[in-house]
C-alpha positions as CSV (number, residue, x, y, z in Angstrom):
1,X,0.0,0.0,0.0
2,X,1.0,3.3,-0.9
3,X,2.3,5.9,2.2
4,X,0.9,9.1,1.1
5,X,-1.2,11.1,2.8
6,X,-4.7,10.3,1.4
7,X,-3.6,6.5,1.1
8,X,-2.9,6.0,5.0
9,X,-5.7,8.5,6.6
10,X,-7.7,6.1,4.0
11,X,-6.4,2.7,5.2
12,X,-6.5,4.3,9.5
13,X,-9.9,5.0,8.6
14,X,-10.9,2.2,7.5
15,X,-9.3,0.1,10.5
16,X,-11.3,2.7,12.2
17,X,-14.8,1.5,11.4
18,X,-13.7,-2.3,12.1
19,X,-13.4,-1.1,16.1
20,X,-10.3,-3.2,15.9
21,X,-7.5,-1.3,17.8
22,X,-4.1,-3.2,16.9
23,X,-5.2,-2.8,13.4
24,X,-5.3,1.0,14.0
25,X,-2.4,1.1,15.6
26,X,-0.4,0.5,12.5
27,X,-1.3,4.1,11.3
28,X,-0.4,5.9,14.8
29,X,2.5,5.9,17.1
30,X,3.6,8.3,19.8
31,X,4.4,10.9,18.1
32,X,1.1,11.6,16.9
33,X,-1.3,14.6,17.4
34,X,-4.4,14.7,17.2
35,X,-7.6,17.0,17.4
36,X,-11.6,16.7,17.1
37,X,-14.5,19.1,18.1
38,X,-15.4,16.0,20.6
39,X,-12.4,14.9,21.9
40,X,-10.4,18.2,21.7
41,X,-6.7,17.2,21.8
42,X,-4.8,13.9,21.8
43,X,-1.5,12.4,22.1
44,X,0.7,9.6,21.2
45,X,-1.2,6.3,21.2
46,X,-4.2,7.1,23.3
47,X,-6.0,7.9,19.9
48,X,-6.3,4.5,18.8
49,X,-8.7,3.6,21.9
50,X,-10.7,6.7,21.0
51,X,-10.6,5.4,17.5
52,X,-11.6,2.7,18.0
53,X,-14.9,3.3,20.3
54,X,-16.3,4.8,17.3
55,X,-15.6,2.1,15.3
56,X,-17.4,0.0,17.6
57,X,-20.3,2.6,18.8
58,X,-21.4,3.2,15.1
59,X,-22.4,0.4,12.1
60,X,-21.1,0.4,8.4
61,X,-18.8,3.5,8.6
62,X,-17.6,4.4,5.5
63,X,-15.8,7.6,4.4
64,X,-15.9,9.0,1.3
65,X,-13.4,11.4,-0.1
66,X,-14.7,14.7,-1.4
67,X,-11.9,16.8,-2.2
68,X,-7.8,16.2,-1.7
69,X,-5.0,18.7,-1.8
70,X,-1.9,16.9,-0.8
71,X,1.8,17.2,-1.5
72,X,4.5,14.5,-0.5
73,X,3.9,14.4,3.6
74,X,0.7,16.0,4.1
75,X,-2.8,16.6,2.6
76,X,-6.2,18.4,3.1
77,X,-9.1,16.2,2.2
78,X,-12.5,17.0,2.3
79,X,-14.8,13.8,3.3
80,X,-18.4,12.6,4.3
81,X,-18.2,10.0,6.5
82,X,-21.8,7.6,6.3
83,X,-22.7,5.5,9.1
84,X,-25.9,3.6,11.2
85,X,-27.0,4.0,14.8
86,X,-29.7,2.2,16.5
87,X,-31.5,5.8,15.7
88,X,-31.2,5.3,12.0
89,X,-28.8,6.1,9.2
90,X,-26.3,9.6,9.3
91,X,-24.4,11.8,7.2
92,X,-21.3,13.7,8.7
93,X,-19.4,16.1,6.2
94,X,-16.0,17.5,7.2
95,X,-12.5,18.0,6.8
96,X,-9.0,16.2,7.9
97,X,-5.5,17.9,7.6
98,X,-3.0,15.1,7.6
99,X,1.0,14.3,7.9
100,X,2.3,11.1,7.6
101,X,5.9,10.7,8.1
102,X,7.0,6.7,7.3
103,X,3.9,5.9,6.4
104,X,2.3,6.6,10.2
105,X,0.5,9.5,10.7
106,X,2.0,12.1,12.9
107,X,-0.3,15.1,13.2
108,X,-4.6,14.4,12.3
109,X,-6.9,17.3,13.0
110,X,-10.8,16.8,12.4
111,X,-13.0,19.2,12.0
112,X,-16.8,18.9,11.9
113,X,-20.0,19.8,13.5
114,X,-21.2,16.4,14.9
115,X,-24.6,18.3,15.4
116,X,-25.3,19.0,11.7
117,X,-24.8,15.9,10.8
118,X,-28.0,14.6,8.9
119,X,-30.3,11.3,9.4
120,X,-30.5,9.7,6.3
């Protein structure tokens, strides 16, 4: 598999919506940063476990790529992420600025507004 940006925020999102964490912890290391509007800031390896609970709290996550801008270490990608609850179906657009350095992924910030997102 390829290491560019796109490719491994791709592949750690994918682990992602498995729950499974030492799949996801190929893509992180403790180096890492990491941001969302829900979790606010974390570091090293404690993102896998957060990760991962998403993985496991919501059914059939997939995300789909919008929009990319990358260059050889990082990237700005645009995304909708689609996924089931036990309250129905849900739509969540937002955006991910990357860096992946060796093929893990050093710096991830989220952003989105988790309450916009739309049922259906």
């Amino acid at each position: 598999m390829s290491n560019t940006p796109l490719t491994r925020f791709q592949a750690a999102m994918a682990a992602m919506a498995t729950g499974d964490e030492q799949q996801l912890a190929e893509f992180y290391s403790e180096e890492t940063t990491y941001w969302d509007p829900l979790s606010g800031s974390i570091t090293g390896l404690d993102v896998v476990p957060y990760l991962a609970g998403i993985g496991r709290q919501l059914e059939g996550i997939t995300v789909q790529v919008e929009s990319v801008m990358e260059d050889g270490r990082s990237a700005c990608i645009e995304w909708v992420q689609r996924s089931r609850t036990s309250q129905g179906a849900h739509s969540l657009r937002g955006s991910t600025f990357v860096t992946v350095r060796h093929g893990i992924i050093t710096r991830q910030h989220d952003y989105f507004d988790y309450r916009a997102s739309r049922r259906g």
